[in-house]
Backbone as CSV, one residue per row, in Angstrom:
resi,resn,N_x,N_y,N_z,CA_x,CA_y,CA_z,C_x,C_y,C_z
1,UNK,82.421,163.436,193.037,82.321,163.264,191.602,82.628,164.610,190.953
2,UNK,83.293,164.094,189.584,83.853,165.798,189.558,83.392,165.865,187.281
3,UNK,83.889,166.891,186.959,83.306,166.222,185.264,83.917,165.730,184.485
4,UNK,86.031,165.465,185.450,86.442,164.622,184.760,86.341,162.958,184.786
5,UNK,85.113,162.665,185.639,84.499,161.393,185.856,83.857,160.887,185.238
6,UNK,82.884,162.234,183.798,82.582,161.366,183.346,83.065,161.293,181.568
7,UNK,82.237,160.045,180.816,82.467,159.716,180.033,81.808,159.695,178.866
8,UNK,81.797,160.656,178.082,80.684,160.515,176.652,80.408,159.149,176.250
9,UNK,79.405,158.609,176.013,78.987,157.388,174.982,77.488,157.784,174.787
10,UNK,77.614,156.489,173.533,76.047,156.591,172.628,74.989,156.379,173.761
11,UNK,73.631,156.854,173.633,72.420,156.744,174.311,72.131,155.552,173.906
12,UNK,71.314,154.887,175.113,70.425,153.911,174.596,68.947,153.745,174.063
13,UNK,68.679,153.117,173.653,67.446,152.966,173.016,66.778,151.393,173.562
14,UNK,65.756,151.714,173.748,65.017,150.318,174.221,63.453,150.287,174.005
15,UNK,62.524,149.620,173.836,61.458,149.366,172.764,60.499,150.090,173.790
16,UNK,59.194,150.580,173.483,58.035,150.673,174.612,56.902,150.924,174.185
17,UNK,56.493,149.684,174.414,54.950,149.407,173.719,54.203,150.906,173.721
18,UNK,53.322,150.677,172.684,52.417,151.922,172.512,50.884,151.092,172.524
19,UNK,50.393,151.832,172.780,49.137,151.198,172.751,48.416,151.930,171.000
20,UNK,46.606,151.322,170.548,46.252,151.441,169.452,46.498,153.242,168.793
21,UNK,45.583,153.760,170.732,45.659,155.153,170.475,46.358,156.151,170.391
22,UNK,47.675,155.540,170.296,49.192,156.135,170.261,49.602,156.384,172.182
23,UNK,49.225,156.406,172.711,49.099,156.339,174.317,50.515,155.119,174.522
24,UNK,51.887,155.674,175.451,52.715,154.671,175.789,52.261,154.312,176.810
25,UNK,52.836,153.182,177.092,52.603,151.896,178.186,54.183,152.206,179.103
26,UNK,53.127,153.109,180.037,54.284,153.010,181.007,54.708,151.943,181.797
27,UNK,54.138,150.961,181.791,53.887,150.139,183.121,54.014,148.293,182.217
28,UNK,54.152,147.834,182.819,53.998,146.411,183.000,52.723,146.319,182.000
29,UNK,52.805,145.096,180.642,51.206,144.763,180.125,51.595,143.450,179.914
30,UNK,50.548,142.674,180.096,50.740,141.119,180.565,49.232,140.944,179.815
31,UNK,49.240,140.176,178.167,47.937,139.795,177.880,48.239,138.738,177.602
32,UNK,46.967,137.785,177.810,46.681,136.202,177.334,45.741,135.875,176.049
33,UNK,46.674,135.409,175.399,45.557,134.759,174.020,45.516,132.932,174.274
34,UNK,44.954,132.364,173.497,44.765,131.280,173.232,46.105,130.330,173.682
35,UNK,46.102,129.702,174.486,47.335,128.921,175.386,48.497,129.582,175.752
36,UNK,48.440,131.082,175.056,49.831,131.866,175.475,49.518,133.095,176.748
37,UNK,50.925,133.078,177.144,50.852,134.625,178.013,52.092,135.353,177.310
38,UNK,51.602,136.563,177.187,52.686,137.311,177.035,52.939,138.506,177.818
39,UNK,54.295,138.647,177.853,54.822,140.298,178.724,54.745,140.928,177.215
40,UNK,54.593,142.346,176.944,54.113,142.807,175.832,55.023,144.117,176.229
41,UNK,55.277,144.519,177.289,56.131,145.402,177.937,56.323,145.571,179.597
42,UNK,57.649,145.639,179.341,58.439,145.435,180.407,59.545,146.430,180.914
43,UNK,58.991,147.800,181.389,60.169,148.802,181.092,60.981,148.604,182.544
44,UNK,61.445,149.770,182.606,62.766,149.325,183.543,61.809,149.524,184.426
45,UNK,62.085,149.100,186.134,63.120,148.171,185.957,63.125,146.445,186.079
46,UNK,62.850,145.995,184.961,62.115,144.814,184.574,63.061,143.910,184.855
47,UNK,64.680,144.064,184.966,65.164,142.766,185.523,64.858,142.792,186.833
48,UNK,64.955,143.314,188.039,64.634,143.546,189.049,63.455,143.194,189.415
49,UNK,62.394,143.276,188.978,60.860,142.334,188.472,60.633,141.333,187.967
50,UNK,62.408,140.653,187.592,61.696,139.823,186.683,61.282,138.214,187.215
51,UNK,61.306,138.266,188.976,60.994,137.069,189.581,59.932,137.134,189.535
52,UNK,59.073,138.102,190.139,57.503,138.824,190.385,56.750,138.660,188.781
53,UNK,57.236,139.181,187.557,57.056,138.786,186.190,56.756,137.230,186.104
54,UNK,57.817,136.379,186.329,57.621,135.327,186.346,56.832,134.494,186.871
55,UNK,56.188,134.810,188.110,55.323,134.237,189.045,54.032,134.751,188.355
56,UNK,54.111,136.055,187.684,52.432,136.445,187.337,52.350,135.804,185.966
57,UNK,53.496,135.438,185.312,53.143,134.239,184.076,52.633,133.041,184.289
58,UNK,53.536,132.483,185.186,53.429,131.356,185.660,51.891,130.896,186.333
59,UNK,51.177,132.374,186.824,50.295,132.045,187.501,48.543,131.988,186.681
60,UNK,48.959,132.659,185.014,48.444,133.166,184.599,48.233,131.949,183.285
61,UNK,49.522,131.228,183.310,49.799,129.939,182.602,48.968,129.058,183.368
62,UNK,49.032,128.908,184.482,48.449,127.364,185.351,47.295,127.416,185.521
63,UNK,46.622,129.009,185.751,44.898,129.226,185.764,44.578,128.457,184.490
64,UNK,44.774,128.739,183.435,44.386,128.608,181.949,44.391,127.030,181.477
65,UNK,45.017,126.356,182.827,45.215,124.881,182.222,43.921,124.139,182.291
């Protein structure tokens, strides 16, 4: 790899929960309210998780029934 390999472009930006006390959420937060589950954050690398995600919804949905 050399530095005519690479290529300027824009940065990305992508959301990440904060918690009340201004404290970020590094990690995975998975809360349940009233018939719902939610992923609340999901940082990278969350497609790669996102079977394991799914199974802890799913599992978190079917307890609650």
């Amino acid at each position: 790899m050399s530095e005519d390999d690479l290529v300027p472009t824009a940065a990305g930006v992508r959301a990440q929960a904060v918690l009340r006390d201004g404290t970020l959420v590094d990690d995975f937060l998975i809360r349940e309210g009233a018939r719902t589950v939610h992923v609340l954050n999901a940082p990278s690398p969350a497609a790669t998780a996102s079977l394991p995600i799914g199974r802890e919804v799913a599992r978190r949905a079917l307890s609650a029934l």
